[in-house]
C-alpha distance (Angstrom), angle and dihedral (degrees) to the residues before:
residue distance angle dihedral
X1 . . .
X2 4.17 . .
X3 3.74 121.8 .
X4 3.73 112.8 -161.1
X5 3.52 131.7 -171.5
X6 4.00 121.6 -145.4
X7 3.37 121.2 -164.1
X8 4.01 108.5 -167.7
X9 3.64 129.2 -167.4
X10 3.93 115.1 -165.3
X11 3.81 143.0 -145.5
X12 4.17 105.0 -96.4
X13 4.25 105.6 -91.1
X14 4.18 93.2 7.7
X15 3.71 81.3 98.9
X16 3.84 101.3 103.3
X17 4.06 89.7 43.8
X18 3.38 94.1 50.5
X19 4.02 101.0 47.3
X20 3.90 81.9 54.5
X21 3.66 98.8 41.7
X22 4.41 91.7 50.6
X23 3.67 93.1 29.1
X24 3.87 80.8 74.8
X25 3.75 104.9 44.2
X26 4.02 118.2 110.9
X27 3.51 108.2 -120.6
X28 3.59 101.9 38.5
X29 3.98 105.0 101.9
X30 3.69 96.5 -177.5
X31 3.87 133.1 3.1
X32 4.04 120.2 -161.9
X33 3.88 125.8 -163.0
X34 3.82 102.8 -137.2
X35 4.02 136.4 -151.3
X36 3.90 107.6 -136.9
X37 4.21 142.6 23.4
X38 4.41 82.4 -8.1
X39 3.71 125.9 59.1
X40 4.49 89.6 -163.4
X41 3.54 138.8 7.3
X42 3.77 109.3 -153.3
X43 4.08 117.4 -166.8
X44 3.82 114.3 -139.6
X45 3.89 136.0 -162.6
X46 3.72 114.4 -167.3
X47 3.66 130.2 170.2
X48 3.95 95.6 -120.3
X49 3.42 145.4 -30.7
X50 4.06 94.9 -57.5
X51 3.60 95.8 43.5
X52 3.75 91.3 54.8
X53 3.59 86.1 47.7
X54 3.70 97.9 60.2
X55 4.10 99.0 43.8
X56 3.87 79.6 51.8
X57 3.82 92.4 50.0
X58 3.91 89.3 46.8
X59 3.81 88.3 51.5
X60 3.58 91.8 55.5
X61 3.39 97.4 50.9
X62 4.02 100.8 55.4
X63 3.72 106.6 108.0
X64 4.13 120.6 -103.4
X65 4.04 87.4 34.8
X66 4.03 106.7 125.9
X67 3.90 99.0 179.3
X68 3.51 148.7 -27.3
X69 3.24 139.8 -164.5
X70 4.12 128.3 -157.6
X71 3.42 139.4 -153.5
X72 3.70 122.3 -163.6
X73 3.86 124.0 -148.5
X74 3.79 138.0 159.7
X75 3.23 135.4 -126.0
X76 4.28 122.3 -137.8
Protein backbone atom coordinates (compact mmCIF):
# COMPACT_ATOMS: atom_id res chain seq x y z
CA UNK A 1 0.00 0.00 0.00
CA UNK A 2 1.10 3.92 -0.88
CA UNK A 3 0.05 6.79 1.27
CA UNK A 4 0.29 10.08 -0.47
CA UNK A 5 -0.05 13.38 0.70
CA UNK A 6 -1.65 16.24 -1.58
CA UNK A 7 -1.27 19.50 -0.81
CA UNK A 8 -3.80 21.64 -3.06
CA UNK A 9 -3.91 25.24 -3.61
CA UNK A 10 -7.23 26.59 -5.23
CA UNK A 11 -8.60 29.22 -7.61
CA UNK A 12 -9.88 32.34 -5.15
CA UNK A 13 -13.97 31.52 -4.30
CA UNK A 14 -13.83 27.75 -6.10
CA UNK A 15 -13.44 26.69 -2.56
CA UNK A 16 -16.96 25.37 -1.78
CA UNK A 17 -17.01 23.46 -5.36
CA UNK A 18 -14.00 21.98 -4.89
CA UNK A 19 -14.43 20.55 -1.16
CA UNK A 20 -17.59 18.90 -2.75
CA UNK A 21 -16.14 17.86 -5.94
CA UNK A 22 -12.74 15.91 -3.91
CA UNK A 23 -14.71 15.16 -0.90
CA UNK A 24 -16.18 12.49 -3.28
CA UNK A 25 -13.20 11.00 -5.02
CA UNK A 26 -12.19 7.21 -4.15
CA UNK A 27 -8.91 7.21 -2.89
CA UNK A 28 -8.89 10.19 -0.89
CA UNK A 29 -9.27 8.92 2.86
CA UNK A 30 -9.35 12.26 4.43
CA UNK A 31 -9.29 15.86 2.99
CA UNK A 32 -8.32 18.98 5.37
CA UNK A 33 -9.02 22.72 4.61
CA UNK A 34 -5.76 24.42 5.65
CA UNK A 35 -4.67 28.04 7.04
CA UNK A 36 -1.43 29.10 5.16
CA UNK A 37 0.75 28.44 1.61
CA UNK A 38 -2.25 25.26 1.06
CA UNK A 39 -5.93 25.74 0.87
CA UNK A 40 -6.51 21.35 1.63
CA UNK A 41 -4.57 18.52 2.48
CA UNK A 42 -6.26 15.41 1.17
CA UNK A 43 -4.91 11.81 2.55
CA UNK A 44 -4.69 9.08 -0.11
CA UNK A 45 -4.43 5.20 -0.13
CA UNK A 46 -3.54 3.73 -3.43
CA UNK A 47 -2.61 0.31 -4.33
CA UNK A 48 0.94 1.24 -5.78
CA UNK A 49 2.80 3.65 -7.36
CA UNK A 50 0.36 3.89 -10.60
CA UNK A 51 -2.72 3.85 -8.74
CA UNK A 52 -1.61 6.77 -6.68
CA UNK A 53 -0.69 8.31 -9.78
CA UNK A 54 -4.04 8.31 -11.36
CA UNK A 55 -6.25 9.58 -8.15
CA UNK A 56 -3.51 12.32 -8.23
CA UNK A 57 -4.03 12.95 -11.96
CA UNK A 58 -7.90 13.05 -11.36
CA UNK A 59 -7.28 15.59 -8.59
CA UNK A 60 -5.52 17.77 -10.82
CA UNK A 61 -7.84 17.86 -13.28
CA UNK A 62 -11.07 19.09 -11.21
CA UNK A 63 -11.71 22.61 -12.24
CA UNK A 64 -10.67 25.75 -9.76
CA UNK A 65 -7.48 23.55 -8.62
CA UNK A 66 -4.22 25.84 -9.22
CA UNK A 67 -1.49 23.36 -7.96
CA UNK A 68 -0.61 20.67 -5.89
CA UNK A 69 2.04 19.20 -4.72
CA UNK A 70 2.41 15.34 -3.33
CA UNK A 71 4.35 13.54 -1.15
CA UNK A 72 4.47 9.84 -1.21
CA UNK A 73 5.04 7.65 1.91
CA UNK A 74 4.44 4.06 2.98
CA UNK A 75 2.94 2.61 5.45
CA UNK A 76 4.61 -0.77 7.48
Amino acid sequence: MVVGVCLINIELGKESEVESILSKHDGIRELLNLFGEYDFIALIDAKGLQDLNKIVDKIRDVEGISSTRTIIGAEF
